[in-house]
C-alpha positions in Angstrom: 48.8 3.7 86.0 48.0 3.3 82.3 49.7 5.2 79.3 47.2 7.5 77.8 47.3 8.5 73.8 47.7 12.3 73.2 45.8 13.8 70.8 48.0 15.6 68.3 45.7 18.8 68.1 47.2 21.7 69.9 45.2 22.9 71.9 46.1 26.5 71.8 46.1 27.2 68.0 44.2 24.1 66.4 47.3 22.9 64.6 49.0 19.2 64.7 51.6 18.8 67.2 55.2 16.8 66.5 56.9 14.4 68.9 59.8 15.8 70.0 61.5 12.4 71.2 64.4 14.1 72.9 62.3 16.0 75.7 59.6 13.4 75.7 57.1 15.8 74.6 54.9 16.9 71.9 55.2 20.3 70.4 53.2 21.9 68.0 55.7 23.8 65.1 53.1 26.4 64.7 52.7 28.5 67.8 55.6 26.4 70.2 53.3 25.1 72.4 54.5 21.6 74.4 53.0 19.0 75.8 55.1 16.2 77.7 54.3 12.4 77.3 53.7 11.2 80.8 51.4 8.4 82.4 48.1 9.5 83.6 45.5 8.0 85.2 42.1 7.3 83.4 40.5 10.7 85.8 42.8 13.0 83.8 41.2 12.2 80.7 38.1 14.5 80.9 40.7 17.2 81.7 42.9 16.7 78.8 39.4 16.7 76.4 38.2 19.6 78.0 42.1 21.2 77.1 41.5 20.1 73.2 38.0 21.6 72.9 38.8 24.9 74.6 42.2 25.0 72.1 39.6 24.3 69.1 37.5 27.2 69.9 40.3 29.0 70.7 41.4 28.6 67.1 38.3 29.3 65.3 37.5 32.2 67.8 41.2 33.7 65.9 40.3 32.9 62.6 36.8 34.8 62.7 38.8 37.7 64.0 41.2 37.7 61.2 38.3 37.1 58.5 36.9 40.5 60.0 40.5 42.1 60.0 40.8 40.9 56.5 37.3 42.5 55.7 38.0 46.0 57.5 41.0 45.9 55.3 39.1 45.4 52.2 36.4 48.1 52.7 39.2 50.3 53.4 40.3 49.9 50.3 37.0 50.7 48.7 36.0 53.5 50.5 39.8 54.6 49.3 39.5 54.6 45.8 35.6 55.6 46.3 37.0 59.5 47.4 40.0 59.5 45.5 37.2 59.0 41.9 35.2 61.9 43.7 38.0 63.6 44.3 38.9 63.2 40.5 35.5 63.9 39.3 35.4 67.2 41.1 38.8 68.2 39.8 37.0 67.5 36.4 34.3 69.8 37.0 36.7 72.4 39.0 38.7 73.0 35.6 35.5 72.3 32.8 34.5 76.2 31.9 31.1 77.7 33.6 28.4 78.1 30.9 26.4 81.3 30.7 22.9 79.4 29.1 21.8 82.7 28.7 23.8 83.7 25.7 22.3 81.5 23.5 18.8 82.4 23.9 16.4 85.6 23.8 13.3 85.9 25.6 10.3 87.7 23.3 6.8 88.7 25.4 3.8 88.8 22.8 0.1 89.4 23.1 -2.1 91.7 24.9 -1.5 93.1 28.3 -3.3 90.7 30.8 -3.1 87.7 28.1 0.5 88.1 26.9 2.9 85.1 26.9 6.6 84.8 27.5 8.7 82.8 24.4 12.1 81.6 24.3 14.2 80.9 21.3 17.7 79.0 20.5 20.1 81.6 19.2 20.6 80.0 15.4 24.5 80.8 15.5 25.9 79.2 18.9 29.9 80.3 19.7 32.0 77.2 20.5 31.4 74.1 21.5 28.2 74.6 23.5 25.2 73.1 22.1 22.3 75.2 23.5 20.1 72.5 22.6 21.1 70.5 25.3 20.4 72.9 28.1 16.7 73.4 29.4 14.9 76.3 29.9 12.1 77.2 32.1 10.0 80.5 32.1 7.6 81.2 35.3 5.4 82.2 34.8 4.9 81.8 31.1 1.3 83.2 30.3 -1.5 86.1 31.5 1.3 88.7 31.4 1.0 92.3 31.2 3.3 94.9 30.4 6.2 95.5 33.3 5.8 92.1 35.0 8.6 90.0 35.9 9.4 86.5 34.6 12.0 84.3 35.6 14.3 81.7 33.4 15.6 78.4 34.7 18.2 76.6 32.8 18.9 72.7 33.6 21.7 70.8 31.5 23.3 67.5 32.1 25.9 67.9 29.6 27.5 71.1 31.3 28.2 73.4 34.7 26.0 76.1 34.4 26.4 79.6 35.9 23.9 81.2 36.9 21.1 79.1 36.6 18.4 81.6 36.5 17.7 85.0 35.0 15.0 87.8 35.4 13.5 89.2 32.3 11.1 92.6 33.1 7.5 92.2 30.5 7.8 94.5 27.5 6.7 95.3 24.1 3.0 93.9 24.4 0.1 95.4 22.9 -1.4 97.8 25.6 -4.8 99.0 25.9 -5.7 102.2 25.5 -5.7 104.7 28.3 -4.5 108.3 27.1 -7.4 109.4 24.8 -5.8 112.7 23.9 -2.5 111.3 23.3 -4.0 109.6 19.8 -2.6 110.9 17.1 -5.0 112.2 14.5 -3.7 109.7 11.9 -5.5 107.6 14.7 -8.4 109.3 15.4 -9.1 109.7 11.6 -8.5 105.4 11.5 -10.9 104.8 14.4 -13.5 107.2 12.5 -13.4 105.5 9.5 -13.8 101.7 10.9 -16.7 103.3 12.8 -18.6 104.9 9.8 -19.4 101.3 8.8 -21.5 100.5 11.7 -23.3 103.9 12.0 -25.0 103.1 8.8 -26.9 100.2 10.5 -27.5 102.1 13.5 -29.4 104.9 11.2 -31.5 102.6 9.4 -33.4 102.2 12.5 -35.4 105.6 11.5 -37.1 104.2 8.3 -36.3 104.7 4.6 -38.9 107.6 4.9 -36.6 109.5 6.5 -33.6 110.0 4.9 -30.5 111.0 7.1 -29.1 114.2 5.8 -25.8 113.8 7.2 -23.3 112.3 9.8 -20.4 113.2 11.2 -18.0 112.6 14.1 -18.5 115.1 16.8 -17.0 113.1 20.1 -15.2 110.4 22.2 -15.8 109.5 24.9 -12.5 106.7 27.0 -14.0 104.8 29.7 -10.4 103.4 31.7 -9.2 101.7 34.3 -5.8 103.1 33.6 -4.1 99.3 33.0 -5.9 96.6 30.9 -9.6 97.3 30.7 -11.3 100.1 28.5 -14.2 101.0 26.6 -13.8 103.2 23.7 -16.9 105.5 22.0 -17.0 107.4 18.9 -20.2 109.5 19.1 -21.7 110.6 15.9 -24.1 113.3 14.7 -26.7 112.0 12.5 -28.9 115.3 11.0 -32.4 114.1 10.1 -35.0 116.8 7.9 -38.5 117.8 9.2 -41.2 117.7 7.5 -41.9 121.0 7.7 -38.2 121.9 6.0 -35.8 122.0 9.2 -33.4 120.0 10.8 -33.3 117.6 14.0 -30.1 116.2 15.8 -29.7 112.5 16.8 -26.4 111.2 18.1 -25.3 107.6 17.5 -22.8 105.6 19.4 -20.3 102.8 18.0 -18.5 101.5 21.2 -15.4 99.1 21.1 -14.2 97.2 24.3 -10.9 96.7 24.9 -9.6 98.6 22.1 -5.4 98.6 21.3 -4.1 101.3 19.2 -0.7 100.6 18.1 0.0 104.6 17.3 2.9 104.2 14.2 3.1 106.1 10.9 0.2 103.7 9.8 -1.7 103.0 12.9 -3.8 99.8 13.5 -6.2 98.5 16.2 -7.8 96.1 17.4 -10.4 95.5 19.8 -13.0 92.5 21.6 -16.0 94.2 20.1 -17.7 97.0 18.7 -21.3 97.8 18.0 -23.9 100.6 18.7 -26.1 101.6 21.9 -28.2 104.0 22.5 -32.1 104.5 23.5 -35.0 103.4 21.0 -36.3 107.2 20.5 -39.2 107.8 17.7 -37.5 109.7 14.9 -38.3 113.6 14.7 -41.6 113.9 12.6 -44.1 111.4 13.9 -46.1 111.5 11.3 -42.9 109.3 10.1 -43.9 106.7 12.7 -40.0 105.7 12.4 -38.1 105.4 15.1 -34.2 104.4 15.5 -31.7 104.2 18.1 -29.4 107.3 19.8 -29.7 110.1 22.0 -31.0 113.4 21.5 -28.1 115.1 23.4 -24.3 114.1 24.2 -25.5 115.2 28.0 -28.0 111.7 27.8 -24.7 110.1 26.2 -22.3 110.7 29.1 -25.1 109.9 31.2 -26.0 106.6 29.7 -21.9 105.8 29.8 -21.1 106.4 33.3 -24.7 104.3 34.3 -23.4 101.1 32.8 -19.7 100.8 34.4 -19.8 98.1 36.9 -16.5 99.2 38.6 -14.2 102.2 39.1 -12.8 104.2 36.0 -12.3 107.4 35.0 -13.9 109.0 31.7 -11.7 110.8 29.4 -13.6 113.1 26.3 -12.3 114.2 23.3 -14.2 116.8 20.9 -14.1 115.9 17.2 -15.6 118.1 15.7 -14.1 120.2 12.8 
């Protein structure tokens, strides 16, 4: 039998083992494990190495464990103090006021019906400490508006809690057009007349300097509507041409405006896409003139001539002028 060195690794804990010379043993100070000094024979050695390697992977299988402990712990932690900052942060924002964004603006609509756009504008004097400046607004939709639509306002700030976020705002104060021919005033009438007179004297000179035009005057109008944003306006005049033989003929001249606004006040004002004269290219009264201008030669073929060039549905309102 031949006395056999011990390694000093424990093999249950990795650590280095003391001889403890009073019970012939070695013992490791770390987790109290012993191992006696005896004689062995050389067949026990591959047992006794087999015993150190499973005590080293014994101890490195305990120290990843407590490396993972160690890391559960940490993460804890961060996770901790993660919620108790959101926690914080929302106790923040819980006691910061709610700001009503829609105190510092006003929303203005301007334009024609069908074309008008929505505007908003920064009150000059904001209250407090809220700088309006730093809030967004949105308007949707923005343009092609007409009068009674709806728009929507979105505001968007960084800097503070909003509430609410959006508002509704109903279309109004655009410039409609015209669709209640007798509900001009005659301040209005007398307005349109006067802006038409300018154009009737090209529309005469069609009959020749010949024939001189003894008079005109405003006998009709005639308000072709679709009752929302589409109209044709026409101011039918009576142009009195002599004969040769000492009477008097009748021609009737039309100045037409499309789209026409009247903004009915104390001093009323227009405004309109275009305006010029139609009519039929009739020879004037005496041929022996051999003039010829363009009109009518009753307000029957004027009606007539209106109602045969409208491409879709209105209705034709008619208001006499005459004195």
């Amino acid at each position: 039998m031949a006395v056999v060195k011990i390694d000093l690794t424990c093999p249950k804990c990795g650590g280095n083992m003391e001889r403890d010379a009073e019970h012939k043993m070695l013992r490791c100070p770390y987790c109290g494990h012993g191992v006696f000094l005896q004689t062995t024979d050389p067949g026990s050695i591959e047992a006794n190495a087999y015993a150190r390697q499973k005590g080293i992977l014994h101890a490195n299988a305990e120290a990843r464990r407590e490396r993972k402990r160690n890391l559960l712990k940490a993460a804890a932690v961060i996770v901790g103090v993660l919620i108790a900052l959101m926690i914080a942060v929302c106790a923040v924002v819980k006691l910061q006021p709610k700001v009503d964004p829609f105190a510092y603006i006003t929303v203005s609509f301007s334009g024609n019906t069908g074309d008008g756009t929505a505007e908003v504008t920064l009150l000059e004097t904001a209250e407090g400490d809220v700088d309006p400046r730093k809030i967004t607004y949105r308007v949707t939709p923005r343009y092609y508006l007409s009068e009674g639509d709806v728009v929507t306002v979105t505001a968007e700030s960084l800097e503070y809690p909003l509430s609410p976020t959006s508002k509704t705002y109903r279309v109004e104060g655009l410039d409609t057009c015209l669709t209640d021919l007798n509900g001009l005033s005659d301040e209005a009438v007398e307005m349109i007349h006067n802006k038409s007179e300018m154009t009737v004297a090209k529309a005469v000179e069609g009959a020749g300097i010949a024939i001189p035009v003894a008079s005109t005057e405003p006998c009709m109008m005639y308000l072709a509507t679709d009752g929302r944003d589409r109209n044709e306006l026409y101011d039918v005049y009576l142009a009195t041409y002599p004969e040769k033989d000492g009477g008097f003929a009748e021609r009737y001249v039309v100045i037409y405006y499309t789209n026409i606004i009247v903004r009915d006040t104390q001093q009323p004002t227009m405004s309109y896409d275009g305006t010029m004269y139609q009519g039929q290219v009739i020879e004037t009264l005496d041929k022996g003139y051999g003039g010829f201008m363009t009109g009518y030669r009753s307000l029957k073929d004027v009606k007539a001539d209106i109602l045969a060039h409208q491409t879709k549905a209105i209705t034709l309102q008619e208001r006499d002028c005459r004195p």
